[in-house]
N, C-alpha and C positions, 0 to 999 in steps of 0.2 A: 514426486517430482516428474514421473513419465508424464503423467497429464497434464500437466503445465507445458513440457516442451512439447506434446504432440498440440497446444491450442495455439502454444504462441511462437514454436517454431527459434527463431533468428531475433527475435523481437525479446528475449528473457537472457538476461544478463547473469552470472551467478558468479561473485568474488568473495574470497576471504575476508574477514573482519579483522582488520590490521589493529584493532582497538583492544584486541586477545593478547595474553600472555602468552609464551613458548605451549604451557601445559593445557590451554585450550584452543578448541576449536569450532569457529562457527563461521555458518557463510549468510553471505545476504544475495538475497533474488531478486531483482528491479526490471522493471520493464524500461525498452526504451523509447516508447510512444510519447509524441507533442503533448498527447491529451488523453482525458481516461475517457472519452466516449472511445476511443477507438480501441484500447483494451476489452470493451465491452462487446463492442461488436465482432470481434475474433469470439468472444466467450459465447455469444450469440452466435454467430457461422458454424461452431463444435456442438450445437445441440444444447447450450447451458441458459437458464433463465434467473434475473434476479426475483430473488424469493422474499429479500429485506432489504433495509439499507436505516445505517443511525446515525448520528452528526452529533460532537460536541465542541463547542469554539467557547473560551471562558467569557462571561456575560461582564462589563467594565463595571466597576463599580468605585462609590468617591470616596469607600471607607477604606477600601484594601487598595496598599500602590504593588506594584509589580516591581520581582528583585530587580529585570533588566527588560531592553525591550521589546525584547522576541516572546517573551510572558506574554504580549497582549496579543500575538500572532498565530500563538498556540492551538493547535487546532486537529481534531483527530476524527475520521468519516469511515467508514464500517460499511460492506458491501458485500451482502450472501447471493452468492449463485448455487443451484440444485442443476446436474445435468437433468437434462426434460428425457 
């Protein structure tokens, strides 16, 4: 967690997950950037380079309907940084 707050400073959010019962505990970390170029280029400016990155968005199809509509919205991108 230190490297995150020395790359992004002011800019990293960190709250409770109010979704938790009394007997656990978990927190969430969010940036508060417009856009992820400019998360990158803090991550860029601390010496860090992307080394990968993956992408999955479900592909529509006429045989399978979606339970609701944010199914077809669903979509999840994967982004490795290596300090240099």
């Amino acid at each position: 967690m230190s490297d995150c707050r020395q790359v992004f400073g002011d800019t990293l959010n960190q709250g409770r997950d109010g979704d938790m019962g009394e007997d656990r505990y978990t927190s969430r970390v969010y940036l508060k950037h417009t856009f992820l170029e400019q998360a990158f280029d803090y991550l860029a400016a601390n010496g860090y380079s992307l080394i990968t990155a993956s992408s999955h968005t479900p592909a529509p199809n006429a045989f399978t309907q979606h339970k609701d509509e944010q199914e077809c919205y669903m979509h999840y991108s994967q982004f490795t940084f290596q300090k240099s």
